[in-house]
C-alpha positions as CSV (number, residue, x, y, z in Angstrom):
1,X,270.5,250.5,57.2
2,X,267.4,249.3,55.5
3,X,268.4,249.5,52.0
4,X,271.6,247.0,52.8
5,X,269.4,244.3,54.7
6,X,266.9,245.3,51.3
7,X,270.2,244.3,49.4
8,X,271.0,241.2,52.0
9,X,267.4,239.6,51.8
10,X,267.4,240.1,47.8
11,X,270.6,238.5,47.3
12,X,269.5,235.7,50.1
13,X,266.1,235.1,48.1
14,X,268.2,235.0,44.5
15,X,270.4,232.5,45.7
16,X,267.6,230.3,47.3
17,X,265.6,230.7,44.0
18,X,268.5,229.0,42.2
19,X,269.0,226.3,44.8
20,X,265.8,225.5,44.4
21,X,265.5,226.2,40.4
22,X,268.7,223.5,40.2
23,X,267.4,221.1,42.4
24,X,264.3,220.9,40.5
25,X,265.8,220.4,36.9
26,X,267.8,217.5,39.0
27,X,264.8,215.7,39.9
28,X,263.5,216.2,36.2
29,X,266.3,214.4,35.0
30,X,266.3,212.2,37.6
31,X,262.9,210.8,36.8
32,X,263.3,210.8,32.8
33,X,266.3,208.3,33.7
34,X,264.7,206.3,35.6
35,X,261.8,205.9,33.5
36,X,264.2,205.2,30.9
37,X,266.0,202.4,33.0
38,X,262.6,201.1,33.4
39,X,261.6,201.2,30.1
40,X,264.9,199.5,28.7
41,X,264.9,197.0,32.0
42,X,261.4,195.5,30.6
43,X,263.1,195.4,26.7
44,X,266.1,193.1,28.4
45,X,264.9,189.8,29.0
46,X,266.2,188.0,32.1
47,X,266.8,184.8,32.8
48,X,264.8,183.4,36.3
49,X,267.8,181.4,37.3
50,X,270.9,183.3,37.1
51,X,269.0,186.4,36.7
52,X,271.9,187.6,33.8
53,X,270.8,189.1,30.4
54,X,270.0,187.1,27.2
55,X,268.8,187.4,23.5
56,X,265.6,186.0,22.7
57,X,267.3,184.3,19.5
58,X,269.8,182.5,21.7
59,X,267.5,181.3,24.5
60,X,267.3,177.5,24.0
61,X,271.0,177.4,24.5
62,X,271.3,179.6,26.8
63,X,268.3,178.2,29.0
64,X,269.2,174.9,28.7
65,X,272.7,175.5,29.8
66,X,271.2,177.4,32.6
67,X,268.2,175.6,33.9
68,X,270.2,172.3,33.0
69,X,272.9,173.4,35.5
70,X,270.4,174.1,37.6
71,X,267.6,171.4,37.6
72,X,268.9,168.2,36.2
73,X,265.9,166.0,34.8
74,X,265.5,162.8,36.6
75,X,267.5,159.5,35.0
76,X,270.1,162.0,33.9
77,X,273.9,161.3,34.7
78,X,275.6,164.0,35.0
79,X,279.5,164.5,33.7
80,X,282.4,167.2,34.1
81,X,284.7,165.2,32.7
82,X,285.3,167.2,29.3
83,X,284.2,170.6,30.8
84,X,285.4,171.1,35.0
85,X,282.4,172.9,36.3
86,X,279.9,172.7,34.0
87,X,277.4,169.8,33.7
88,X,277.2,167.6,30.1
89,X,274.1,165.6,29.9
């Protein structure tokens, strides 16, 4: 009788070991990602506005599309005659 709840406990204790052995290389992993997200979210420039990604090369098109959409400057008429939803100062 003792010997099998010996055996029981043992096997009990093994398989909680692992649980816990598993779930700890989990939240390894789970915090190397993360810090990698993090890492690569502060290499990828956003813009304020529309909150999408851009090159750094590219960003005086690309913020002048977007901020112009955005915040007209004053005496500007605005036209979407040759492009239907976009602005053309």
């Amino acid at each position: 009788m003792h010997f099998t709840t010996f055996i029981i406990n043992a096997v009990t204790f093994a398989k909680i070991k692992s649980s816990l052995n598993q779930r700890h290389e989990l939240e390894r992993a789970l915090v190397e990602t993360r810090e990698q997200l993090k890492q690569v979210g502060q290499a990828t420039p956003l813009c304020p506005q529309c909150r999408k990604p851009y090159v750094p090369q590219a960003l005086s098109a690309q913020a002048r599309e977007c901020l112009g959409a955005t915040n007209p400057q004053p005496g500007e008429t605005l036209s979407t005659t040759s492009n239907p939803g976009k602005f053309v100062f």
